[in-house]
Jmol script that loads the backbone (N, CA, C; Angstrom):
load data "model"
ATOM      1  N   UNK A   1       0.829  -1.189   0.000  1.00  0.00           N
ATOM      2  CA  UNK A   1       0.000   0.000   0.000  1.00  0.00           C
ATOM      3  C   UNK A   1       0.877   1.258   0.000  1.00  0.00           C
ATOM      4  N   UNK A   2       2.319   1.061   0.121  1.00  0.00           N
ATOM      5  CA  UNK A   2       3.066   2.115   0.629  1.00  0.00           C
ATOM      6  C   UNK A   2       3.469   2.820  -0.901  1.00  0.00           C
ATOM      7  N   UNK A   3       3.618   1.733  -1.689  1.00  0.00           N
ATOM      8  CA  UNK A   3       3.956   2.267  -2.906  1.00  0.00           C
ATOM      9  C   UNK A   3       2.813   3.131  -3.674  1.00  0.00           C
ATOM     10  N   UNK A   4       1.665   2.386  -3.365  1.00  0.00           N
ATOM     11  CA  UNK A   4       0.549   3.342  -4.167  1.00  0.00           C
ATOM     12  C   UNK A   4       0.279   4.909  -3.441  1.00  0.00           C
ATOM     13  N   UNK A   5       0.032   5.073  -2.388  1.00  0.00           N
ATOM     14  CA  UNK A   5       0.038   6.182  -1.905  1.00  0.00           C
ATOM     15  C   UNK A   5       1.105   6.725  -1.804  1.00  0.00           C
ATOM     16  N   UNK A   6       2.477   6.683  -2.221  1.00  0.00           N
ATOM     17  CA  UNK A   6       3.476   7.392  -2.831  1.00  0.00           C
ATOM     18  C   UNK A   6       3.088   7.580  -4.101  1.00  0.00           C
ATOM     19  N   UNK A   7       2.838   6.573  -5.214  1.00  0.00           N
ATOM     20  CA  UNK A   7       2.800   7.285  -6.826  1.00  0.00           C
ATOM     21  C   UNK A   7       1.184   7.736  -6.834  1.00  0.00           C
ATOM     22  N   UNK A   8       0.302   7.341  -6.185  1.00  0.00           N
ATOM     23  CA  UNK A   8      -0.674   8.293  -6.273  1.00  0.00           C
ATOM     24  C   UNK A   8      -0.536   9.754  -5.673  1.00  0.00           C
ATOM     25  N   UNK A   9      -0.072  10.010  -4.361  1.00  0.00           N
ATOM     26  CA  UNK A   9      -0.258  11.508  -3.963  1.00  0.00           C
ATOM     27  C   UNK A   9       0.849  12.444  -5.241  1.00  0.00           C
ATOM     28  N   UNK A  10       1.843  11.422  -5.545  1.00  0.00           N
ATOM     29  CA  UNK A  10       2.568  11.944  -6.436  1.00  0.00           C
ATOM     30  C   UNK A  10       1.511  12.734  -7.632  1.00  0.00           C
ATOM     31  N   UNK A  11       1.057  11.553  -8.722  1.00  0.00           N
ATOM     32  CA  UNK A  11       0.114  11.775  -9.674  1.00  0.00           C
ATOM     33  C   UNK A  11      -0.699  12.800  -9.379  1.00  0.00           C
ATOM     34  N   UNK A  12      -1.364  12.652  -7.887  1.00  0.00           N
ATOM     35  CA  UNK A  12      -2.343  14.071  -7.725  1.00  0.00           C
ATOM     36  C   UNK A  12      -1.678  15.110  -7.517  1.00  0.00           C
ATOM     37  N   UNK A  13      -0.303  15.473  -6.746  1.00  0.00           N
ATOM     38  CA  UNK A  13       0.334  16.979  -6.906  1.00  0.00           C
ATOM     39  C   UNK A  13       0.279  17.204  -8.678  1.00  0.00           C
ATOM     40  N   UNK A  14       0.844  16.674  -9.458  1.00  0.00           N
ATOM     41  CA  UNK A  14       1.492  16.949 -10.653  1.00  0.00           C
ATOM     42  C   UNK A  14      -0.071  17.232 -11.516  1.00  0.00           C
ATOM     43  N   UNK A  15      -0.952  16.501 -11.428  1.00  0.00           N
ATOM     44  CA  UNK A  15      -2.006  16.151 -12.448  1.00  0.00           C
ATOM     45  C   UNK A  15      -2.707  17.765 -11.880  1.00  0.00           C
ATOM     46  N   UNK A  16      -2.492  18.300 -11.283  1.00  0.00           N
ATOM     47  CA  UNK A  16      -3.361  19.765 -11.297  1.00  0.00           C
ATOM     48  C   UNK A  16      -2.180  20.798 -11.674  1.00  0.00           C
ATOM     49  N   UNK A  17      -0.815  20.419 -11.875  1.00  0.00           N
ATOM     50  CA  UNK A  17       0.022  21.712 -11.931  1.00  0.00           C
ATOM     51  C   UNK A  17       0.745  21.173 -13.952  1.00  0.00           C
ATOM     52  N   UNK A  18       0.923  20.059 -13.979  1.00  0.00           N
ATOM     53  CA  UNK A  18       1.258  19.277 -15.294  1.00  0.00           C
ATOM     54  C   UNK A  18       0.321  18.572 -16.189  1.00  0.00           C
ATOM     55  N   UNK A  19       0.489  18.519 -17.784  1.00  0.00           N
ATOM     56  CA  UNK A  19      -0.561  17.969 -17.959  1.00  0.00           C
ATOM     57  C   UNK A  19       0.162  16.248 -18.181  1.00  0.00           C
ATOM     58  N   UNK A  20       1.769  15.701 -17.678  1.00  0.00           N
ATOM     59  CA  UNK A  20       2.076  14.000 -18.116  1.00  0.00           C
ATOM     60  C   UNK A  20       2.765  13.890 -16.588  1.00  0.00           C
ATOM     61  N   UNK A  21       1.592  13.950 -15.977  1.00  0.00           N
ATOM     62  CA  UNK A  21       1.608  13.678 -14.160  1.00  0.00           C
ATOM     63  C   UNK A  21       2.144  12.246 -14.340  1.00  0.00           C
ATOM     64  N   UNK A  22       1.382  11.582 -15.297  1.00  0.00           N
ATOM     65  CA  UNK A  22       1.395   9.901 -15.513  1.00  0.00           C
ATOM     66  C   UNK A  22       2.998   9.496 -15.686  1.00  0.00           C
ATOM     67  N   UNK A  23       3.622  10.169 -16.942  1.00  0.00           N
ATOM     68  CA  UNK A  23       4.797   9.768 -17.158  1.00  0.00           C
ATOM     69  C   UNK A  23       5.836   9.991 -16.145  1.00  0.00           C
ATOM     70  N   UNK A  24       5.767  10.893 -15.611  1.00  0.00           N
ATOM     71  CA  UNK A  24       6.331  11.153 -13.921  1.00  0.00           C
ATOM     72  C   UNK A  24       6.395  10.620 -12.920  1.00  0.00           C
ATOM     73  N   UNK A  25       5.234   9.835 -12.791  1.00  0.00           N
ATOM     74  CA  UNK A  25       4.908   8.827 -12.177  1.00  0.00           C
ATOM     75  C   UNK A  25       6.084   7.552 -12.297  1.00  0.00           C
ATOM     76  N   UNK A  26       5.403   7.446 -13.759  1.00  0.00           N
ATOM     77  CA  UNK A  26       6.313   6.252 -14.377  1.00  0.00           C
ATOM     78  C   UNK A  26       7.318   6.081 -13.693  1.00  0.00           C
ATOM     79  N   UNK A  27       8.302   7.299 -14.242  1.00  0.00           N
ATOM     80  CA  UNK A  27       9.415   7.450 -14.206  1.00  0.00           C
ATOM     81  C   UNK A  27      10.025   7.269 -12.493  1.00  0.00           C
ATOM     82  N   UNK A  28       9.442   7.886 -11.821  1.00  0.00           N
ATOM     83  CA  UNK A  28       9.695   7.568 -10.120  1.00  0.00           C
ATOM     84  C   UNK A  28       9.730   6.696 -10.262  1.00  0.00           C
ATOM     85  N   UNK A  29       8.201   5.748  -9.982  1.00  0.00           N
ATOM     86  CA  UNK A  29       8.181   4.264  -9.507  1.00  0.00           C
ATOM     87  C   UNK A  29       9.142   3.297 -10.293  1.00  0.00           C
ATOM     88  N   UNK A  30       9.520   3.588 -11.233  1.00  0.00           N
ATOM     89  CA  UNK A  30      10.557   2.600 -11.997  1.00  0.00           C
ATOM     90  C   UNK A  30      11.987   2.787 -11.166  1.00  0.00           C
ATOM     91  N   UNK A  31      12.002   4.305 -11.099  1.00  0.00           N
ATOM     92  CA  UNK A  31      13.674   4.670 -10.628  1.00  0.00           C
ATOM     93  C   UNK A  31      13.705   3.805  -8.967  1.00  0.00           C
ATOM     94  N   UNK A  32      12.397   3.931  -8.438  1.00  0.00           N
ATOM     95  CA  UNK A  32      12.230   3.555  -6.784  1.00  0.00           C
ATOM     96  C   UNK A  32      12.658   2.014  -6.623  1.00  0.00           C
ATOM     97  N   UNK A  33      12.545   1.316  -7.892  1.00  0.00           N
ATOM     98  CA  UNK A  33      12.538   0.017  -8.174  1.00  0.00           C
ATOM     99  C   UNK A  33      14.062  -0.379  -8.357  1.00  0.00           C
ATOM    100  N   UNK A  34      15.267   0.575  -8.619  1.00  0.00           N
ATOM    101  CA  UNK A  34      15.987   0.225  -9.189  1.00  0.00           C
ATOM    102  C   UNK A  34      17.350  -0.574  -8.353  1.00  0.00           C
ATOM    103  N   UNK A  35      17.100  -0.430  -6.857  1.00  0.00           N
ATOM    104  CA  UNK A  35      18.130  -1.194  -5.986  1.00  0.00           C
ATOM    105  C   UNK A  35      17.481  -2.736  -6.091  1.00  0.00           C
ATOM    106  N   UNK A  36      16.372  -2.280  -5.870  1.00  0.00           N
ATOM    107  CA  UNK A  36      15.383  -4.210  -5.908  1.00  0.00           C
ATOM    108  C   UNK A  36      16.469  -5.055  -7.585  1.00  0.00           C
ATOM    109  N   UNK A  37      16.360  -4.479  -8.729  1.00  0.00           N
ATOM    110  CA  UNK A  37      16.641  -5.026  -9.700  1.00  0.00           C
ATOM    111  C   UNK A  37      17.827  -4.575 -10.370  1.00  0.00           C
ATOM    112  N   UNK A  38      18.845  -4.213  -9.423  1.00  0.00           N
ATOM    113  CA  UNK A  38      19.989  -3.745  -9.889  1.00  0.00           C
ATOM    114  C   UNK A  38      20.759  -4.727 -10.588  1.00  0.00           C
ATOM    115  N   UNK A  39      21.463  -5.047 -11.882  1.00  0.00           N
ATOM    116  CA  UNK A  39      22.074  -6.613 -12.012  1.00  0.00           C
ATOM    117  C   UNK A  39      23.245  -5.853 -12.118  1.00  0.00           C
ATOM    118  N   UNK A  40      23.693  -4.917 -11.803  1.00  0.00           N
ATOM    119  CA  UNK A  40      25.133  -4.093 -12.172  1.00  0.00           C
ATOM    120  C   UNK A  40      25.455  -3.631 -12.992  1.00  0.00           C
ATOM    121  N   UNK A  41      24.903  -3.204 -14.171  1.00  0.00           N
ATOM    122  CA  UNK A  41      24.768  -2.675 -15.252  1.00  0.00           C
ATOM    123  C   UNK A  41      23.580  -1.577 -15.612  1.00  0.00           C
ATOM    124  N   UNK A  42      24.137  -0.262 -14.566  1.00  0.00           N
ATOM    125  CA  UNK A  42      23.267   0.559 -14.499  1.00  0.00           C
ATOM    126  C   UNK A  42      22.180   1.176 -15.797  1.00  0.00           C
ATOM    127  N   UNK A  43      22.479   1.017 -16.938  1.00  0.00           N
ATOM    128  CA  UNK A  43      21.534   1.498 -18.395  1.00  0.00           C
ATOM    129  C   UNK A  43      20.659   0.036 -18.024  1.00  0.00           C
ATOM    130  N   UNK A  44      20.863  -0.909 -18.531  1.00  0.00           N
ATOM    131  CA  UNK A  44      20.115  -2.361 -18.185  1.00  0.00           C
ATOM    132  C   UNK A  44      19.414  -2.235 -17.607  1.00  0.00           C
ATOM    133  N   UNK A  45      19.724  -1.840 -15.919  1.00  0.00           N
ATOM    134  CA  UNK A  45      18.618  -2.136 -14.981  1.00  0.00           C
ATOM    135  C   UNK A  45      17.879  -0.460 -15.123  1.00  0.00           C
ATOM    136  N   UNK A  46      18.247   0.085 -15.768  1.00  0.00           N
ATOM    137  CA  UNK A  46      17.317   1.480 -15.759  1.00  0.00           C
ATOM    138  C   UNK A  46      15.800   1.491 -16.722  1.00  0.00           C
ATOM    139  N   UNK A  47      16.887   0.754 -17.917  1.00  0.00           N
ATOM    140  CA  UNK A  47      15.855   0.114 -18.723  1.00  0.00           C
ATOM    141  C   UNK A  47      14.842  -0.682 -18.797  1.00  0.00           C
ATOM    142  N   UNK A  48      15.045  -1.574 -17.400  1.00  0.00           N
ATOM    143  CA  UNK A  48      14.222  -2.765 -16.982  1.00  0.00           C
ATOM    144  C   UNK A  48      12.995  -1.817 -16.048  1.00  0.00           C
ATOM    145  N   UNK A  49      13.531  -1.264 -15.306  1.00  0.00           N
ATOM    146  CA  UNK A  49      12.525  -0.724 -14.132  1.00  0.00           C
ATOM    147  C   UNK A  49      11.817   0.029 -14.710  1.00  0.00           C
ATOM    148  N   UNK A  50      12.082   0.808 -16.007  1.00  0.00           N
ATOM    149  CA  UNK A  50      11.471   2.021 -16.273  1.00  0.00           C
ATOM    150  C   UNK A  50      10.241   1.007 -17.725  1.00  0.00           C
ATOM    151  N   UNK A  51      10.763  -0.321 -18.033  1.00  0.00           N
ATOM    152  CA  UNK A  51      10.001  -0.328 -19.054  1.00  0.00           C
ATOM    153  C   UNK A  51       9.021  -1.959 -18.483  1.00  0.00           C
ATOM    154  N   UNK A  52       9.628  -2.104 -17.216  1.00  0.00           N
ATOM    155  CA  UNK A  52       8.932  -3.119 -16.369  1.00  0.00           C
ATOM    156  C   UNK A  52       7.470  -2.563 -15.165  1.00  0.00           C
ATOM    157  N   UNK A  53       8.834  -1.891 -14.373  1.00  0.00           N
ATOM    158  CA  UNK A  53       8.104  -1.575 -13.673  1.00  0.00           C
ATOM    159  C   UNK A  53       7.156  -0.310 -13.981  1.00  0.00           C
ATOM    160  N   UNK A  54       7.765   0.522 -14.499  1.00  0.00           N
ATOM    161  CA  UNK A  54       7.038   1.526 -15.274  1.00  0.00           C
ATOM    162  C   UNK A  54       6.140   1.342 -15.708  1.00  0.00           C
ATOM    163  N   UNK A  55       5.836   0.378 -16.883  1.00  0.00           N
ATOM    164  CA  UNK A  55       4.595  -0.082 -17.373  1.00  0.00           C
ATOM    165  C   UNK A  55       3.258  -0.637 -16.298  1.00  0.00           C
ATOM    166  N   UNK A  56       3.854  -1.423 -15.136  1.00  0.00           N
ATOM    167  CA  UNK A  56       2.670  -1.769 -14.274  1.00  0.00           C
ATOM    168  C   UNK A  56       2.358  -0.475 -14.016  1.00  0.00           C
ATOM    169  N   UNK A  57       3.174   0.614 -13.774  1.00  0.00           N
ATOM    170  CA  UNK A  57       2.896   2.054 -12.681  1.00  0.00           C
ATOM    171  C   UNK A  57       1.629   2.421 -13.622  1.00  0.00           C
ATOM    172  N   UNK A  58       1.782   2.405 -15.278  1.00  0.00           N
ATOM    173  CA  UNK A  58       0.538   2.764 -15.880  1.00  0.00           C
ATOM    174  C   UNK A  58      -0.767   2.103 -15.719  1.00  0.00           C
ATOM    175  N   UNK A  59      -0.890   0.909 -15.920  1.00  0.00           N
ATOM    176  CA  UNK A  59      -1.455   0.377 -15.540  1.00  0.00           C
ATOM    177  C   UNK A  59      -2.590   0.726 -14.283  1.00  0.00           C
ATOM    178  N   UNK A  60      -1.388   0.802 -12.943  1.00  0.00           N
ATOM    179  CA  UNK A  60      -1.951   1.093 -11.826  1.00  0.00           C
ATOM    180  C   UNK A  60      -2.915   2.436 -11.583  1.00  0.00           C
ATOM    181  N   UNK A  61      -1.959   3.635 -12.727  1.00  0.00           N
ATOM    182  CA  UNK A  61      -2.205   5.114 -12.289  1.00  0.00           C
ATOM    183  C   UNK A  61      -3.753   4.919 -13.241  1.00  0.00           C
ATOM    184  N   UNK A  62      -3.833   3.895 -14.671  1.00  0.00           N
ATOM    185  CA  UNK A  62      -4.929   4.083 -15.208  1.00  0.00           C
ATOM    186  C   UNK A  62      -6.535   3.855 -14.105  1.00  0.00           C
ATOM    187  N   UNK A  63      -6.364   2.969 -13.324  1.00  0.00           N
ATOM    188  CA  UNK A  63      -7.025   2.132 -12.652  1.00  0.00           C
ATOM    189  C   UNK A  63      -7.255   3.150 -12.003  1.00  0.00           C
ATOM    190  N   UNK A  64      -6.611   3.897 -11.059  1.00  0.00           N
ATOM    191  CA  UNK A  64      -6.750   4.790 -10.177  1.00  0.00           C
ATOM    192  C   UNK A  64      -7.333   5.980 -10.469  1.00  0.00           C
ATOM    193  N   UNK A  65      -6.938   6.180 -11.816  1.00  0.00           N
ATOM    194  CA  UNK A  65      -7.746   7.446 -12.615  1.00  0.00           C
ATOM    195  C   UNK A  65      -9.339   7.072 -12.902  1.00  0.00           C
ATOM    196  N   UNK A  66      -9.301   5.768 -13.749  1.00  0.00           N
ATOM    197  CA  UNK A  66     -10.476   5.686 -13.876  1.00  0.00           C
ATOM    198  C   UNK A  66     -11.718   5.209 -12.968  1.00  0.00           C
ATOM    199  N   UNK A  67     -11.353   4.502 -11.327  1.00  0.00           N
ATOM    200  CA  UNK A  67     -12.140   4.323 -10.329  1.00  0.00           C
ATOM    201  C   UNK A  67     -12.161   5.599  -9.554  1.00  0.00           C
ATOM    202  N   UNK A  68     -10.841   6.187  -9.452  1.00  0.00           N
ATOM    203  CA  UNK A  68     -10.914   6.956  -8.268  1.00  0.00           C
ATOM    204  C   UNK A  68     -10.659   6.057  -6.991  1.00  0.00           C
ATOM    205  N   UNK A  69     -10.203   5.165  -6.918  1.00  0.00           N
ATOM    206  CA  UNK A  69     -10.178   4.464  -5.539  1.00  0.00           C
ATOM    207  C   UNK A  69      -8.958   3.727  -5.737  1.00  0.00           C
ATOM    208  N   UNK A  70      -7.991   4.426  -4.665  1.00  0.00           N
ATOM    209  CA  UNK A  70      -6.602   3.700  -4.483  1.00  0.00           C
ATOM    210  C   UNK A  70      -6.514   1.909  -4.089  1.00  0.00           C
ATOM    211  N   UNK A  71      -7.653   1.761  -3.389  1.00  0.00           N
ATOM    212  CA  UNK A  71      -8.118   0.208  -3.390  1.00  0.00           C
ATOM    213  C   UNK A  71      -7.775  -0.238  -4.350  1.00  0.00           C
ATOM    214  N   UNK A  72      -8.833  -0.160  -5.350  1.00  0.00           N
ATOM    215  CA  UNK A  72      -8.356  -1.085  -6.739  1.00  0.00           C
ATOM    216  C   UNK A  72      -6.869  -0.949  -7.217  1.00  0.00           C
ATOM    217  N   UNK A  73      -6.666   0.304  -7.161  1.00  0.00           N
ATOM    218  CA  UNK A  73      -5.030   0.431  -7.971  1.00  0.00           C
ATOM    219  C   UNK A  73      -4.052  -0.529  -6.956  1.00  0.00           C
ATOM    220  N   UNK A  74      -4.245  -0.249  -5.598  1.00  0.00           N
ATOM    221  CA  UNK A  74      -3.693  -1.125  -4.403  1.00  0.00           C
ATOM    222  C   UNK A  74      -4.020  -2.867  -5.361  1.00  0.00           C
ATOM    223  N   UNK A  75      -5.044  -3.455  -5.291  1.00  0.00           N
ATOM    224  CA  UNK A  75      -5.387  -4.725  -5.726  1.00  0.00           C
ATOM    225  C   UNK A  75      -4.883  -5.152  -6.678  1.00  0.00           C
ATOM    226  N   UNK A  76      -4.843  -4.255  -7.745  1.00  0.00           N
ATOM    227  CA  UNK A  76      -4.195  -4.480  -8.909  1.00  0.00           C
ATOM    228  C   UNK A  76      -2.831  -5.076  -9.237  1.00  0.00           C
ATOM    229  N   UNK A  77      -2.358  -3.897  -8.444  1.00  0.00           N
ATOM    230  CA  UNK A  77      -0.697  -4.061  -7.669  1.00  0.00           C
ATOM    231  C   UNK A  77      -0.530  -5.230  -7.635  1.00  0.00           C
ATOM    232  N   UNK A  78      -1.444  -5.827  -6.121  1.00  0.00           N
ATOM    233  CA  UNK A  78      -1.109  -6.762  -5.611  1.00  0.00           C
ATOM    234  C   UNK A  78      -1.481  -8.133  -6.468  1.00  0.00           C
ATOM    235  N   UNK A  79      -2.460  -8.206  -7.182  1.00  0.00           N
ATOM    236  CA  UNK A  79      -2.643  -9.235  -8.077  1.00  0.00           C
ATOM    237  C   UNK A  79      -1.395  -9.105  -8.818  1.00  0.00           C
ATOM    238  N   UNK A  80      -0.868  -7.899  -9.561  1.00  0.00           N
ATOM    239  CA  UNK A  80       0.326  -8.241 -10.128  1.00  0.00           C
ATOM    240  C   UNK A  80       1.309  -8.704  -9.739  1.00  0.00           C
ATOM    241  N   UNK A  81       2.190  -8.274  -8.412  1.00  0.00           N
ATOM    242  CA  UNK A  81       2.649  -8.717  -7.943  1.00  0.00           C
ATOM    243  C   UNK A  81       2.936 -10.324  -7.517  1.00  0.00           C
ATOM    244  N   UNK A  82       1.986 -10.603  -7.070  1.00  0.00           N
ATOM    245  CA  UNK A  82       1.824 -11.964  -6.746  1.00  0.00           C
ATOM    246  C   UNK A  82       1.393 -13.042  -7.904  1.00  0.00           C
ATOM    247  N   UNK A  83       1.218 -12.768  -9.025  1.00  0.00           N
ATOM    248  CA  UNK A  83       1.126 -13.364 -10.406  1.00  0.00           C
ATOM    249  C   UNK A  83       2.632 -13.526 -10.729  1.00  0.00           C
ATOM    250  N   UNK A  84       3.777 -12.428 -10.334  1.00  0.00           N
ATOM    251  CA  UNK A  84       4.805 -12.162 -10.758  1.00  0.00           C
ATOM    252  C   UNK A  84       5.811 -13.207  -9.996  1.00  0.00           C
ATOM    253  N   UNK A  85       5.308 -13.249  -8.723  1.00  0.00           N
ATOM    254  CA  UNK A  85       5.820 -13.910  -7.295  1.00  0.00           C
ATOM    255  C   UNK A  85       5.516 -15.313  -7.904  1.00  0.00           C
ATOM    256  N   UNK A  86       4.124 -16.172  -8.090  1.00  0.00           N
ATOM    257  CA  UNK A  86       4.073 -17.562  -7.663  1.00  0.00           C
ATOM    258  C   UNK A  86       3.898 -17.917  -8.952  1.00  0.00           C
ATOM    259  N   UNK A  87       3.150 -17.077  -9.755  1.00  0.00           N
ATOM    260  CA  UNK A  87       2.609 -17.944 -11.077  1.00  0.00           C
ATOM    261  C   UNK A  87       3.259 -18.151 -11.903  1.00  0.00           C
ATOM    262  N   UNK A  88       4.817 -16.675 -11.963  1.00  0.00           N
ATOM    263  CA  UNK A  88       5.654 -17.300 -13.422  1.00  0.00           C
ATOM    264  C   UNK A  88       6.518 -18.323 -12.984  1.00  0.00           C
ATOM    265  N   UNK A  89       6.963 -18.119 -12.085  1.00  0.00           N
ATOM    266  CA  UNK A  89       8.068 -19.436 -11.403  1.00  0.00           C
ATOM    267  C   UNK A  89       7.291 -20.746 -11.564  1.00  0.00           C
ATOM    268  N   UNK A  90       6.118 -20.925 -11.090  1.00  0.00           N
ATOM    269  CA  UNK A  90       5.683 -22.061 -11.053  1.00  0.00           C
ATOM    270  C   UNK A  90       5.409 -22.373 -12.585  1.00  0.00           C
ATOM    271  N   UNK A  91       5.005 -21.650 -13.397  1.00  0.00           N
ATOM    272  CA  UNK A  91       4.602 -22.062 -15.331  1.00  0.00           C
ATOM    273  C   UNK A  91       5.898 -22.465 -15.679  1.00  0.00           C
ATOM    274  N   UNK A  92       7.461 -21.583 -15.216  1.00  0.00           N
ATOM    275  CA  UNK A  92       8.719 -21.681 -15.156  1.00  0.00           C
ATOM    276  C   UNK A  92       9.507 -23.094 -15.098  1.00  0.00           C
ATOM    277  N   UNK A  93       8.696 -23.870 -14.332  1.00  0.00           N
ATOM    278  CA  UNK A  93       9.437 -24.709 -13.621  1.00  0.00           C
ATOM    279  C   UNK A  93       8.880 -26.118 -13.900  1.00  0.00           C
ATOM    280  N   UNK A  94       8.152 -26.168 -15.109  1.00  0.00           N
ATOM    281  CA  UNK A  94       7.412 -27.241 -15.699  1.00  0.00           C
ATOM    282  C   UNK A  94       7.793 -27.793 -16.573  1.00  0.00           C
TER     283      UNK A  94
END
end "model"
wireframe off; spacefill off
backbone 0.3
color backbone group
């Protein structure tokens, strides 16, 4: 939950003063990502977070835009997450 109410309060400062609050977004939550997926090859892992994790952040910020309720964007998350966690390893490992 900690992450969404960081890139959401984010999205809401920017989305009344900017009109690509979203890509800003992006761009944080990917960079926030980048000790988790560091492989030592700083362009690589910049590239990964920003076009990995980045992409869920859209995802998330769409959800959040279009309910209005950090819940779902929260759920979303977490379904992703945990799809990411048990389901590819396990399809992985067959």
């Amino acid at each position: 939950m900690g992450e969404e109410l960081f890139s959401i309060d984010i999205l809401e400062i920017l989305r009344k003063k900017i009109g690509f609050a979203t890509l800003i977004t992006v761009i944080i939550f990917g960079i926030c990502h980048f000790n988790t997926y560091d492989s030592g090859n700083i362009l690589q892992t910049i590239i990964q977070v920003l076009l990995i994790q980045g992409a869920a952040r859209l995802i998330f910020n769409y959800d959040y835009l279009k309910t209005k309720s950090i819940w779902i964007s929260y759920i979303i998350h977490l379904i992703f997450d945990l799809f990411f966690l048990f389901v590819i390893p396990i399809l992985l490992n067959k």
